[in-house]
C-alpha positions as CSV (number, residue, x, y, z in Angstrom):
1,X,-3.4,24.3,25.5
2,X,-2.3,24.7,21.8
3,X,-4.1,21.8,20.1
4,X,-2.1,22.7,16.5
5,X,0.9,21.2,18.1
6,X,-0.2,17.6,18.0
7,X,-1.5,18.1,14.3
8,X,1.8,17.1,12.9
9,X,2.4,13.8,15.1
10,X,-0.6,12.9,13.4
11,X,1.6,12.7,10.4
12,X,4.1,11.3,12.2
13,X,6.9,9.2,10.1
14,X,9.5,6.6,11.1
15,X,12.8,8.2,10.9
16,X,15.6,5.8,9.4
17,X,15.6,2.3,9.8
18,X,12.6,0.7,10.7
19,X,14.0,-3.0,10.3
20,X,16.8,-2.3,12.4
21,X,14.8,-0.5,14.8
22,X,12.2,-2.4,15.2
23,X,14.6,-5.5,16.3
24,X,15.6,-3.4,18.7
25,X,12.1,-2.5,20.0
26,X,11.7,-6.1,20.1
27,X,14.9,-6.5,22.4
28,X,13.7,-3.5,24.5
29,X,10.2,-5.2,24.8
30,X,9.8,-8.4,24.8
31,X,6.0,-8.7,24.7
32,X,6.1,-6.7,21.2
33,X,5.4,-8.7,18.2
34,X,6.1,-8.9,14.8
35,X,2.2,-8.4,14.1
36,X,2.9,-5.2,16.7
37,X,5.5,-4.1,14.3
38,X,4.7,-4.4,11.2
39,X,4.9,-1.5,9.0
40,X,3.1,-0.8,5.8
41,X,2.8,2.6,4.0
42,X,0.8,5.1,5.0
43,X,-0.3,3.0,8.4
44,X,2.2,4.6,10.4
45,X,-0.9,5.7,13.2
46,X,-1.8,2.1,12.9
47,X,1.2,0.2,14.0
48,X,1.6,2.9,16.6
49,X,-1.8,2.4,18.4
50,X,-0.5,-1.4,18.2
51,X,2.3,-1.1,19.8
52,X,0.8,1.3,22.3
53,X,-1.9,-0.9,23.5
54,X,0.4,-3.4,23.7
55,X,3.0,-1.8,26.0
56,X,-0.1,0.1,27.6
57,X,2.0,4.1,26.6
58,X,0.0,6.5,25.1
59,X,0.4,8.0,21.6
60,X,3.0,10.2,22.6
61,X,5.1,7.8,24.9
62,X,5.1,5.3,21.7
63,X,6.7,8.1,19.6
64,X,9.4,9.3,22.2
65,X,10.1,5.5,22.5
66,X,10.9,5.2,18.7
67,X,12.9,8.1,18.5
68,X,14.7,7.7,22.0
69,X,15.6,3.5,20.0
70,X,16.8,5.8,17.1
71,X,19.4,7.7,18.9
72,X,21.2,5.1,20.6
């Protein structure tokens, strides 16, 4: 297993709108709250654990969640 690959998730940053996406999160998941989506600078690994433990996905679930919200 190549563990450099998850190096850059660590990293990882929201990719366009992050108001509009996180109502849309919200409307996706209704147990997420604004607490769970709160976004400040440089806490991006933050808010994702958040919203990980709240929805019970891993890490990498979270992330493929986001960016599945950002392409529709």
């Amino acid at each position: 297993m190549d563990t450099h690959q998850n190096k850059g998730d660590n990293s990882f940053k929201i990719p366009g709108n992050w108001s509009l996406q996180s109502k849309q999160l919200k409307e996706k998941f209704s147990t997420l709250t604004d607490y769970d989506l709160k976004l400040e600078e440089g806490k991006e690994k933050e808010m994702l654990e958040r919203i990980g433990n709240r929805l019970r996905k891993n890490r990498e679930e979270v992330i493929n969640i986001i960016k599945d919200i950002n392409l529709s």
